[in-house]
Residue frames as qw, qx, qy, qz and C-alpha x, y, z in Angstrom:
[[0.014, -0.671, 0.731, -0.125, 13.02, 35.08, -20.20],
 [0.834, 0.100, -0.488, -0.235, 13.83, 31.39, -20.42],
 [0.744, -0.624, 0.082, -0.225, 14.31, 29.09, -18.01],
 [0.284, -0.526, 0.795, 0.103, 18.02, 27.47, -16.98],
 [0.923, 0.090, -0.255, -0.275, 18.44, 24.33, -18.53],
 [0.900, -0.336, 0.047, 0.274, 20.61, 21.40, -17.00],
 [0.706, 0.379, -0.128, 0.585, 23.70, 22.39, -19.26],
 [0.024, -0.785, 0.137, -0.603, 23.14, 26.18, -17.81],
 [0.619, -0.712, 0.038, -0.330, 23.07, 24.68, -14.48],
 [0.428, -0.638, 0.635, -0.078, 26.41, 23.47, -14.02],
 [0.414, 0.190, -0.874, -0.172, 25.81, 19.64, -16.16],
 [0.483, -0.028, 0.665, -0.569, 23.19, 19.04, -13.81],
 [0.284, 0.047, 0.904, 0.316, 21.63, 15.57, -14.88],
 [0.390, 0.063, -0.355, -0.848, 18.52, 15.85, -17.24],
 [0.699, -0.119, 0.284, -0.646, 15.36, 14.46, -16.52],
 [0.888, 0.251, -0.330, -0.200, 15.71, 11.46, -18.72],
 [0.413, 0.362, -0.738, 0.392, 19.10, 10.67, -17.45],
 [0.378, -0.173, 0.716, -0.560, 17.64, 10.84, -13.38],
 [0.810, 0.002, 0.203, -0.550, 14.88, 8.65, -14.91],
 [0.785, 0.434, -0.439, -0.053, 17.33, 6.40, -16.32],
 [0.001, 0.502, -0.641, 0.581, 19.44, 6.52, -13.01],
 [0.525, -0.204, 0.513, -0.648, 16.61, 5.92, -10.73],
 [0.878, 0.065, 0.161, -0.446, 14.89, 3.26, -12.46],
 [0.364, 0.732, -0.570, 0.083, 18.45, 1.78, -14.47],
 [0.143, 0.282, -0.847, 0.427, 19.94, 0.97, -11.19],
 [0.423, -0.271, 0.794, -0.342, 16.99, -0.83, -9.50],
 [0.955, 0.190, -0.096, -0.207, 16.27, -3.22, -12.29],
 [0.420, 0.641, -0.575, 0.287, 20.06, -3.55, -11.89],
 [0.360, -0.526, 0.599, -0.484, 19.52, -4.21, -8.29],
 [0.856, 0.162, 0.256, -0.418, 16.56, -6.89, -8.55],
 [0.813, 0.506, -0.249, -0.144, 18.75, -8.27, -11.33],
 [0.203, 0.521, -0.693, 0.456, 21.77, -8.90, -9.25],
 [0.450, -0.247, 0.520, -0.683, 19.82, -10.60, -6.71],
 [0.923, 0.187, -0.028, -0.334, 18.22, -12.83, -8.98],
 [0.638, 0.586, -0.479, 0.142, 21.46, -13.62, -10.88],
 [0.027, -0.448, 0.784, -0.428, 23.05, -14.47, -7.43],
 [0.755, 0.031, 0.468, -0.458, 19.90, -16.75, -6.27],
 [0.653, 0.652, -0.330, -0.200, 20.77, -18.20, -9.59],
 [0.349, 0.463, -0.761, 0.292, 24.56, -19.35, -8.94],
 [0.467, -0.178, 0.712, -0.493, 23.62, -20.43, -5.76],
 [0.788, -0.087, 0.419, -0.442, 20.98, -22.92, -7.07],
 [0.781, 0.495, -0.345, -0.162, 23.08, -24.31, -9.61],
 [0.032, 0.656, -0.716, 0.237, 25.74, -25.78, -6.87],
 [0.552, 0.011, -0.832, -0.052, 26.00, -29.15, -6.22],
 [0.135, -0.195, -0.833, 0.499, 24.67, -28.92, -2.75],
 [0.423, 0.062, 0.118, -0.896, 21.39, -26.75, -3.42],
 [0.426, 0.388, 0.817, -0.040, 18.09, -28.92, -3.28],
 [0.164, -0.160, -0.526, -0.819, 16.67, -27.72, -6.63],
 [0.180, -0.643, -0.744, 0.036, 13.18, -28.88, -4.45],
 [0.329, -0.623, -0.425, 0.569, 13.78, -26.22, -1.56],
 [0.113, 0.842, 0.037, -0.527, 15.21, -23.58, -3.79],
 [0.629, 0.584, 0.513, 0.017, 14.06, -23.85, -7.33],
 [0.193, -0.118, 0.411, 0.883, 16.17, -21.96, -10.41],
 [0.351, 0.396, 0.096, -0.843, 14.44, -19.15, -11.86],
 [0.402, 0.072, -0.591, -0.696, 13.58, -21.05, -15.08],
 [0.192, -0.384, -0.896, 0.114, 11.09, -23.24, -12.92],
 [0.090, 0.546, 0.422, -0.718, 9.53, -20.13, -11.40],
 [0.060, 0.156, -0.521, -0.837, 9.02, -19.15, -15.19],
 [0.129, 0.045, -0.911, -0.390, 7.56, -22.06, -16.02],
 [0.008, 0.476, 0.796, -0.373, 5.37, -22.39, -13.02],
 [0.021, 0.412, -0.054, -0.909, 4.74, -18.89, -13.79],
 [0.422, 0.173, -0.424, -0.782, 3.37, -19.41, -17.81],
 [0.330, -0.240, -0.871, -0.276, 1.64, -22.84, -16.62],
 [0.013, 0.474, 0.610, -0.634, -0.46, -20.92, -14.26],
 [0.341, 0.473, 0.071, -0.809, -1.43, -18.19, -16.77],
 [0.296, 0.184, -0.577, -0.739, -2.56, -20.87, -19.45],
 [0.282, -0.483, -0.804, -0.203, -4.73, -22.71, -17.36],
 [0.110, -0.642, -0.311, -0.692, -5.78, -19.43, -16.56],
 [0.657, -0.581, -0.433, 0.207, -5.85, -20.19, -12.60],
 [0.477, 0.276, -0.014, 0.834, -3.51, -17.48, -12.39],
 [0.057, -0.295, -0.059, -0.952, -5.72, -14.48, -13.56],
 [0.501, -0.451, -0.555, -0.488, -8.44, -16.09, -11.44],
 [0.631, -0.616, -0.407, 0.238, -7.06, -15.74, -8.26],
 [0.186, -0.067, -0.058, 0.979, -5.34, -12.02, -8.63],
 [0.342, -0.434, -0.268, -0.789, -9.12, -10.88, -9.52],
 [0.683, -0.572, -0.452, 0.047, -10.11, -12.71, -6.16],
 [0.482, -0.352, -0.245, 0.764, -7.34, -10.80, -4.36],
 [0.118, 0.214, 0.020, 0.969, -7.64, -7.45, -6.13],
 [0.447, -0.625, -0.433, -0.471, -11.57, -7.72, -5.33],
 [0.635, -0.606, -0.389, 0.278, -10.84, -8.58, -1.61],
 [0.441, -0.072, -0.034, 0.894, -7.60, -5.90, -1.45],
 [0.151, -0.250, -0.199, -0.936, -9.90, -2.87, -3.10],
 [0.480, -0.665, -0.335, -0.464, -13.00, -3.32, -1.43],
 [0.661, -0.477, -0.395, 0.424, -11.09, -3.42, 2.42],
 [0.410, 0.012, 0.050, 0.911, -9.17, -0.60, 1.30],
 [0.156, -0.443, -0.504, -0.724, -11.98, 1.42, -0.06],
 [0.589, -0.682, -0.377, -0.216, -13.98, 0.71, 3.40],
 [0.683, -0.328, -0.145, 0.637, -11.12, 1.17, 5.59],
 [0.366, 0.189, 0.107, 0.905, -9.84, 4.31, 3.91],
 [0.374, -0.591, -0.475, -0.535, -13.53, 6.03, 4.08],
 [0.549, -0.788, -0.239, -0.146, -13.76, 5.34, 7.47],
 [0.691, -0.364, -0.217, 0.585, -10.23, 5.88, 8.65],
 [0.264, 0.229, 0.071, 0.934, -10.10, 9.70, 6.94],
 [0.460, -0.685, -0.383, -0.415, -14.00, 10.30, 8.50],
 [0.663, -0.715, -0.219, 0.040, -12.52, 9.57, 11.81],
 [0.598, 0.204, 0.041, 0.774, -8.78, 11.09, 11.04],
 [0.169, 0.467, 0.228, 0.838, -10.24, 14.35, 10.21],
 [0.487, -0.698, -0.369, -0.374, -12.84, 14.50, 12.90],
 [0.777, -0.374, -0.282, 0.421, -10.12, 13.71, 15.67],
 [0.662, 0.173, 0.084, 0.725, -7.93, 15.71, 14.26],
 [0.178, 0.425, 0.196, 0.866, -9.70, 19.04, 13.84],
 [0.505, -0.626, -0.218, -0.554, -12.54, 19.21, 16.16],
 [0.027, -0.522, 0.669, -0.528, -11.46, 19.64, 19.81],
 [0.567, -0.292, 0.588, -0.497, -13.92, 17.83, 21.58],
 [0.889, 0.264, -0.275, -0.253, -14.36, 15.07, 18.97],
 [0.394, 0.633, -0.604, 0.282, -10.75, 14.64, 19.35],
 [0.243, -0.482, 0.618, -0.571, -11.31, 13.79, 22.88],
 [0.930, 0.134, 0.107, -0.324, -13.65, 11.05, 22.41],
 [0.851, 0.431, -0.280, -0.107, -11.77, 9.61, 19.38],
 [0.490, 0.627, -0.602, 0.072, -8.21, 9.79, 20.17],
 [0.537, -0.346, 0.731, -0.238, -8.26, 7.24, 22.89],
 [0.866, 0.228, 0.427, -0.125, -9.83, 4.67, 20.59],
 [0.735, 0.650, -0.194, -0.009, -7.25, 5.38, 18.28],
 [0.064, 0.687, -0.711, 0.135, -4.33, 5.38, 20.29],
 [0.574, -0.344, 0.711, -0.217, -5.55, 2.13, 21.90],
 [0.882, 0.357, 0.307, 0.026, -5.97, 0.08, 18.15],
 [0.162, 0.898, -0.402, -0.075, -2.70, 2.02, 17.27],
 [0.036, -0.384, 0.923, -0.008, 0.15, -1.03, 18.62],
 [0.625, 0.007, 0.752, -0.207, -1.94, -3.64, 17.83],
 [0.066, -0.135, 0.883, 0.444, -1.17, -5.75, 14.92],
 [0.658, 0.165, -0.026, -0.734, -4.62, -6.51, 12.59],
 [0.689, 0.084, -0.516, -0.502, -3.83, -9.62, 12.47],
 [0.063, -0.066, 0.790, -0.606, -4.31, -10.09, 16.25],
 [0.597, 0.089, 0.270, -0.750, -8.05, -9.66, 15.69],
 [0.486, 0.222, -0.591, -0.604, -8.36, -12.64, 13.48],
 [0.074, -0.130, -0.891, 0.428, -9.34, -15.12, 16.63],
 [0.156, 0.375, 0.390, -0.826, -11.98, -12.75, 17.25],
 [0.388, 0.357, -0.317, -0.788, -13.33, -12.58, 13.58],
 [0.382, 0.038, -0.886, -0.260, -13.33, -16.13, 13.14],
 [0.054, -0.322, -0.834, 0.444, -15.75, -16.25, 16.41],
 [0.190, 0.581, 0.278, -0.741, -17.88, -13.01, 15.55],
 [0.446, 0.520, -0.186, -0.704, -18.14, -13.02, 11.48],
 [0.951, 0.202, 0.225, 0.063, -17.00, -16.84, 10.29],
 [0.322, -0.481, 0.546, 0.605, -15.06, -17.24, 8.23],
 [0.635, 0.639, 0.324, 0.288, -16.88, -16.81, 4.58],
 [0.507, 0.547, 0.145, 0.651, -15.92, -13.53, 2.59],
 [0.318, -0.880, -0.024, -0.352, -17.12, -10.41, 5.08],
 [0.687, -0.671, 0.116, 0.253, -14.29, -11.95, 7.55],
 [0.792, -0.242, 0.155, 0.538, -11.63, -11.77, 5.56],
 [0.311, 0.640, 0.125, 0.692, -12.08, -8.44, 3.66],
 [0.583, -0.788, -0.110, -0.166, -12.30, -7.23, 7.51],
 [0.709, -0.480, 0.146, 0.495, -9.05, -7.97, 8.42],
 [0.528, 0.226, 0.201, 0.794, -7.75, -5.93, 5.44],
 [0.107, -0.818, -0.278, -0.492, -10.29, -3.37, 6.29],
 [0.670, -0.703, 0.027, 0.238, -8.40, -3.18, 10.25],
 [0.646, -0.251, 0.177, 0.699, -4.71, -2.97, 8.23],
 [0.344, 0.445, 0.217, 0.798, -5.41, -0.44, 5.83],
 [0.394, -0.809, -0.420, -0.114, -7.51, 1.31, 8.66],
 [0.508, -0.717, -0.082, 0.469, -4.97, 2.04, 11.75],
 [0.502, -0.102, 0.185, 0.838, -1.83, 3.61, 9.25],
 [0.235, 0.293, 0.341, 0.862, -4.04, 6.15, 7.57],
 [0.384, -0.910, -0.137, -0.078, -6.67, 7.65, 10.54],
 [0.665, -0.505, -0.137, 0.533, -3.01, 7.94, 12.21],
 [0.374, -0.021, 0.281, 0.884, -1.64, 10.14, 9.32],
 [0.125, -0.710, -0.612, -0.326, -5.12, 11.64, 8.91],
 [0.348, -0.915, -0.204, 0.005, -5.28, 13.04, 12.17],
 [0.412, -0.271, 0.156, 0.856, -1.52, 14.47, 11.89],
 [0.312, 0.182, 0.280, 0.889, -2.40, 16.27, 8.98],
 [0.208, -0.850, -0.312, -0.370, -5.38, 17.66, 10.08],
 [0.587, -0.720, -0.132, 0.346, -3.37, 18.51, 13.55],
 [0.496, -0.371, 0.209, 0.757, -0.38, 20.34, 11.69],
 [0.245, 0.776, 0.371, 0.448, -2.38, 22.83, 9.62],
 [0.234, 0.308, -0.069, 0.919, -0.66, 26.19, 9.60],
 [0.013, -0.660, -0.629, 0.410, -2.60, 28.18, 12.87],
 [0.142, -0.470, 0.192, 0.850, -1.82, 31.09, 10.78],
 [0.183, -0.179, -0.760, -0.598, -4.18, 29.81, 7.84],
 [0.159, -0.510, -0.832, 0.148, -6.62, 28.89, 10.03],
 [0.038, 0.621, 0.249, -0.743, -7.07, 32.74, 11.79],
 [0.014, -0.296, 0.267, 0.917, -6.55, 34.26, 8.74],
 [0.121, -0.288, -0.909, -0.277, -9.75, 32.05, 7.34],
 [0.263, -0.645, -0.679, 0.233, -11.70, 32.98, 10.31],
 [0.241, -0.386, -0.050, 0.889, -10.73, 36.53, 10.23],
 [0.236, 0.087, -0.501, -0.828, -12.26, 36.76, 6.72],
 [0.570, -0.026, 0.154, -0.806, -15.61, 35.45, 8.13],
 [0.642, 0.077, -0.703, -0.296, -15.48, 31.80, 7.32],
 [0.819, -0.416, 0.282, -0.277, -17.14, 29.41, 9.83],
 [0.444, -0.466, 0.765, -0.005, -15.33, 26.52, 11.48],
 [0.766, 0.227, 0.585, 0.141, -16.82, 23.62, 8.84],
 [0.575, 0.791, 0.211, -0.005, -15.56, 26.08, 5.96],
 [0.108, -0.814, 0.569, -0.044, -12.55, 27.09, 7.12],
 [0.793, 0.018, 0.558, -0.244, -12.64, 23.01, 7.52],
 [0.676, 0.688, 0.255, 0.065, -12.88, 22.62, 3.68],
 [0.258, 0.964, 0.023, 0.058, -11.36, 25.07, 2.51],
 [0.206, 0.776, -0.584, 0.121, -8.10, 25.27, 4.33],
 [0.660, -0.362, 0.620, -0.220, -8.21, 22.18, 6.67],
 [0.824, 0.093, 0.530, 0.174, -8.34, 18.88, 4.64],
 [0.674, 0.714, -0.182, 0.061, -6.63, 20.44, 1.45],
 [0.073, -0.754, 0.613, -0.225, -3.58, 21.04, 3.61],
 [0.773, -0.233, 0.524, -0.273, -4.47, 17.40, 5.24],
 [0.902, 0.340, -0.014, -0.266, -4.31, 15.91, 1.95],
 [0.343, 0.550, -0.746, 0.150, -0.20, 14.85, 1.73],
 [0.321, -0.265, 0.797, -0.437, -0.67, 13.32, 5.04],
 [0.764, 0.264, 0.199, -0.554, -3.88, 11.66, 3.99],
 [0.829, 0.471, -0.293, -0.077, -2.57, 9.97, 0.57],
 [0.341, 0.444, -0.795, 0.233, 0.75, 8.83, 2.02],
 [0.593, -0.174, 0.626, -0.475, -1.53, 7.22, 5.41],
 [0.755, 0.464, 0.028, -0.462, -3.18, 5.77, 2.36],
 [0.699, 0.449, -0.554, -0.055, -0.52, 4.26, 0.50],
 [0.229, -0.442, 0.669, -0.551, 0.85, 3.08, 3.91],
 [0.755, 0.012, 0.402, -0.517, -2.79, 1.21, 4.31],
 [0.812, 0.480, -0.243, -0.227, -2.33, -0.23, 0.80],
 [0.398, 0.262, -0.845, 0.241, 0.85, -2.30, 2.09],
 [0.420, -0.224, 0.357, -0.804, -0.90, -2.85, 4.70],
 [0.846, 0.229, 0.079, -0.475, -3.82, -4.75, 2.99],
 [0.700, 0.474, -0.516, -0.140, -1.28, -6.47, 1.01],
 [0.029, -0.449, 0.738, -0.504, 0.27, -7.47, 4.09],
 [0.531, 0.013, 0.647, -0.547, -2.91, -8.87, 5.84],
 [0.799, 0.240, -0.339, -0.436, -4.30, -10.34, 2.21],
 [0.376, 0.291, -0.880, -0.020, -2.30, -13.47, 2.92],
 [0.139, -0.052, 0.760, -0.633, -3.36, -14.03, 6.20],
 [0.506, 0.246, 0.289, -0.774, -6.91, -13.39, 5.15],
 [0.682, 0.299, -0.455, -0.488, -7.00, -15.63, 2.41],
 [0.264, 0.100, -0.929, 0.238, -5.95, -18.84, 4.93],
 [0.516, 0.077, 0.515, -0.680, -9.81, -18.29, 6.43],
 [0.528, 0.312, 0.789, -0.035, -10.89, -21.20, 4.49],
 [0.444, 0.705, -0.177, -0.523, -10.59, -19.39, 1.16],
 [0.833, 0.197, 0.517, 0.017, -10.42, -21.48, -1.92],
 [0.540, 0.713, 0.228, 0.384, -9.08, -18.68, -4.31],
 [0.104, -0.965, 0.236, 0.039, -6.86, -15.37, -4.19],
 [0.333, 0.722, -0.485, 0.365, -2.74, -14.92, -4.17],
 [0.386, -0.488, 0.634, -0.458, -2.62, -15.90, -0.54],
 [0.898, -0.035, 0.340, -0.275, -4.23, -19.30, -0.92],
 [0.911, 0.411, -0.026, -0.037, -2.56, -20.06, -3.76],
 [0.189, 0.594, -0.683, 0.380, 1.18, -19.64, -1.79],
 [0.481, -0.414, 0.633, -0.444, -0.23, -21.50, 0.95],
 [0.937, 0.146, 0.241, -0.206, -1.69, -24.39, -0.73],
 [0.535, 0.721, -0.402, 0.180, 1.72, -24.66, -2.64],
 [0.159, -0.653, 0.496, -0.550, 3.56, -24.33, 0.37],
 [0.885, -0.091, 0.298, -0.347, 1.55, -27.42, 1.40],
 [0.947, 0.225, 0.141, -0.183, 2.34, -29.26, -1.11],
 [0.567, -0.446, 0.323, 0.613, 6.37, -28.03, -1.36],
 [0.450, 0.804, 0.335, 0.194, 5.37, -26.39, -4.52],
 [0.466, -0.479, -0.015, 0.744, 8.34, -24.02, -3.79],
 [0.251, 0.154, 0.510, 0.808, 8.43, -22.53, -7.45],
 [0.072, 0.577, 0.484, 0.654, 4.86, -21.89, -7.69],
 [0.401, -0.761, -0.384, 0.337, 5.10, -20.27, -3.77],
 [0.421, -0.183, 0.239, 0.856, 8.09, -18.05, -5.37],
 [0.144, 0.265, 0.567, 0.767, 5.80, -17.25, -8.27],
 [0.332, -0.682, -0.618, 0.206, 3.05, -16.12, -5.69],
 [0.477, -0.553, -0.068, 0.680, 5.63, -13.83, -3.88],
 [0.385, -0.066, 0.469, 0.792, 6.42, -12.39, -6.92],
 [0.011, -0.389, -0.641, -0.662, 3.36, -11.66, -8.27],
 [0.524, -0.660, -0.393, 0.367, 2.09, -10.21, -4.89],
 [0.347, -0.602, -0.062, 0.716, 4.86, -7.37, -4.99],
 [0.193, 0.068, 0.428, 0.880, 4.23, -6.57, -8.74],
 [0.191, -0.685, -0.512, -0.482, 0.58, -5.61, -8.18],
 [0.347, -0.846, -0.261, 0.310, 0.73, -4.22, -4.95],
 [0.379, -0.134, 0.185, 0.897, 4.10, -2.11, -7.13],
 [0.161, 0.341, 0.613, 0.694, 1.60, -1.06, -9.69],
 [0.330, -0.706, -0.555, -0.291, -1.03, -0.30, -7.47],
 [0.446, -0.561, -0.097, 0.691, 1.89, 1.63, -5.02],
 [0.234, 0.138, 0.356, 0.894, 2.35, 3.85, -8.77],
 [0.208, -0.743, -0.543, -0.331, -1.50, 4.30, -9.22],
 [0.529, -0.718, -0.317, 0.323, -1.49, 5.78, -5.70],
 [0.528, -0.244, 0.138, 0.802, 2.05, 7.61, -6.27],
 [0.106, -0.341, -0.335, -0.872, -0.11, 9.82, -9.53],
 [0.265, -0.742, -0.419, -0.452, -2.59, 10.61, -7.76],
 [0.239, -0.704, -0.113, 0.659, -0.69, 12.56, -4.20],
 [0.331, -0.062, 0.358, 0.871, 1.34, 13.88, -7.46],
 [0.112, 0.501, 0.461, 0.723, -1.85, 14.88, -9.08],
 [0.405, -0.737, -0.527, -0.126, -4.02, 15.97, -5.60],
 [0.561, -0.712, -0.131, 0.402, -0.95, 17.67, -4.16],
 [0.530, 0.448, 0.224, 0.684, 0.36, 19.58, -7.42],
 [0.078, -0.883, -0.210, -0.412, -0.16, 22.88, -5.88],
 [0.511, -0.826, 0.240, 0.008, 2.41, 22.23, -3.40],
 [0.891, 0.324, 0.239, 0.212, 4.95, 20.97, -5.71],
 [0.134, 0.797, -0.336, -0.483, 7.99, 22.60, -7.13],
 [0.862, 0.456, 0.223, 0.003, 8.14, 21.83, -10.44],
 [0.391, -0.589, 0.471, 0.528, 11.66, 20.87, -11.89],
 [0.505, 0.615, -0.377, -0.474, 12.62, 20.45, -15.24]]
């Protein structure tokens, strides 16, 4: 027996059509936004300095990627962004999972999480600049503190809101506590996990600026601030911009893989 299609289902929309919907209307959005920044800078009273018409941000834009300075400071950010993340994540699901599941661990940890919980990572950056310098190790540290706190926090939820009813029924069938652990604990954990995760990943992006103003000669962040310096407005715009399309791309990357790690809890529509 075949399944319903949309028509059968009343004219419910078809997949293409929601993917045309969803994505449709927010280039529509983004476009409307521009297009209004636009008008606005074309009135006789806008400084064209302060706030530049898109075709300058273009421009800045294609004279960055042919003297190549461009692609040479997004590989300085993505390096600094992926290795904080990477170390951050690692240790914030090690100590997530441990809090989370094991009773007396829990006791230990979850003070030390609740008490780095309200506190902004880039409060510590006094502290870093006194304890690590300020070469490279200090500033992949502060991204390694923001992508840290959001995803031990969702960590240890999802270990804490496993079904108790999985659990017994684990233990019933003879599985010890670090198998039962495996097995039913951190699969179930994993939604909570990836979404702490993507969380962290704005995060990082969040603290990359900051981190790149430790005396950093290269990256996305420097290259808005040194702009910024200089009233470079356009090529601070073209920063911004280029900032939210990798950290988009790398929000998708992230987005397939819960989709692929959490297919098993999924209902699958047409």
């Amino acid at each position: 027996m075949t399944r319903p299609t949309d028509d059968m289902n009343g004219g419910a929309p078809s997949r293409r059509a929601r993917w045309l919907a969803k994505y449709g209307l927010g280039f529509l959005t983004i476009a409307v936004i521009i297009g209004v920044y636009w008008l606005y800078t074309l009135q006789p009273q806008a400084n064209r300095t302060l706030t530049p018409p898109p075709p300058k941000v273009v421009a800045a834009f294609v004279a960055a990627i042919a003297d190549g300075s461009l692609f040479v400071n997004i590989g300085w950010s993505l390096y600094r962004v992926v290795i904080g993340f990477a170390i951050g994540t690692l240790l914030a699901v090690l100590m997530g999972c441990t809090a989370g599941w094991f009773r007396y661990a829990g006791y230990v940890l979850n003070p030390i999480i609740e008490a780095i919980r309200p506190i902004p990572a880039l409060a510590y950056i006094p502290l870093i600049i006194v304890w690590v310098g300020i070469d490279e190790p200090a500033r992949i540290l502060i991204i390694v503190l923001a992508v840290f706190k959001p995803t031990v926090v969702n960590t240890r939820q999802g270990m804490q809101e496993v079904p108790r009813i999985y659990v017994e029924a684990a233990e019933a069938l003879g599985a010890s506590r670090m198998t039962t652990f495996w097995r039913v604990g951190f699969p179930n954990a994993i939604p909570y996990i990836v979404s702490g995760m993507r969380n962290g990943l704005a995060a990082g992006f969040l603290a990359l600026v900051a981190a790149e103003l430790i005396a950093s000669s290269n990256g996305l962040g420097f290259l808005i601030s040194n702009a910024g310096q200089n009233l470079q407005i356009d090529v601070v715009l073209m920063g911004i911009v280029v900032i939210g399309v990798v950290a988009t791309l790398l929000d998708a990357i992230a987005v397939r893989a819960q989709a692929y790690l959490t297919r098993w809890s999924e209902v699958r529509q047409s």
